[in-house]
N, C-alpha and C positions, 0 to 999 in steps of 0.2 A: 163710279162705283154706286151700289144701289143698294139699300138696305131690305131684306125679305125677312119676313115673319112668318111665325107658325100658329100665330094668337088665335086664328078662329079654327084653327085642325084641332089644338089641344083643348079651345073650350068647347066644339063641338063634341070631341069626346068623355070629355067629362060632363056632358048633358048641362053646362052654366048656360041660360038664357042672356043674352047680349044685353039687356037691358038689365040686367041682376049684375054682370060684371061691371058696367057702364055705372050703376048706382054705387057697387062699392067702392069705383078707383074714384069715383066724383068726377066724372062726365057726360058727356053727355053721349045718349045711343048712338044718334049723328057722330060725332067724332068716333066711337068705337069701329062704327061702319069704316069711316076714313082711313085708320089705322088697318084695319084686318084686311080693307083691299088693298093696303099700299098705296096710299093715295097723299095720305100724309104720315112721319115718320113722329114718333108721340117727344118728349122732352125726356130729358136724363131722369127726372124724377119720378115721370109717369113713367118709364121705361122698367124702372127699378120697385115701383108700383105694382107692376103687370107683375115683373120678376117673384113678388113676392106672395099677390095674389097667387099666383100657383105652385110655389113653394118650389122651383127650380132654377137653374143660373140662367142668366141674362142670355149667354153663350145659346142655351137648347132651343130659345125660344125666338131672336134674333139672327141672323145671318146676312155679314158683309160680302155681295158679289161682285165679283171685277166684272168688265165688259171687257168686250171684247174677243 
């Protein structure tokens, strides 16, 4: 199973610059980049971070895929 995100559709749409969200969850750009390509998956805290930075459930902005 693979965990996909929707972090950089919805901040793109909401015009947040990566470095402005990366500043307020307390990360770094670098990392944000890693998260929004799926490269690494963030920590329940930051997870719940992001959740809240954009003020929607964990569920709209995460998604568990099966393979296969």
């Amino acid at each position: 199973m693979n965990v996909h995100n929707r972090i950089k559709l919805i901040r793109e749409e909401r015009e947040i610059p990566q470095k402005d969200m990366a500043a307020a969850l307390g990360v770094s750009r670098q990392t944000m980049t890693a998260i929004e390509n799926m490269k690494y998956n963030p920590s329940l805290e930051l997870t719940l971070k992001i959740s809240k930075f954009f003020s929607l459930p964990v569920e709209e902005i995460f998604e568990l895929i099966e393979e296969g």
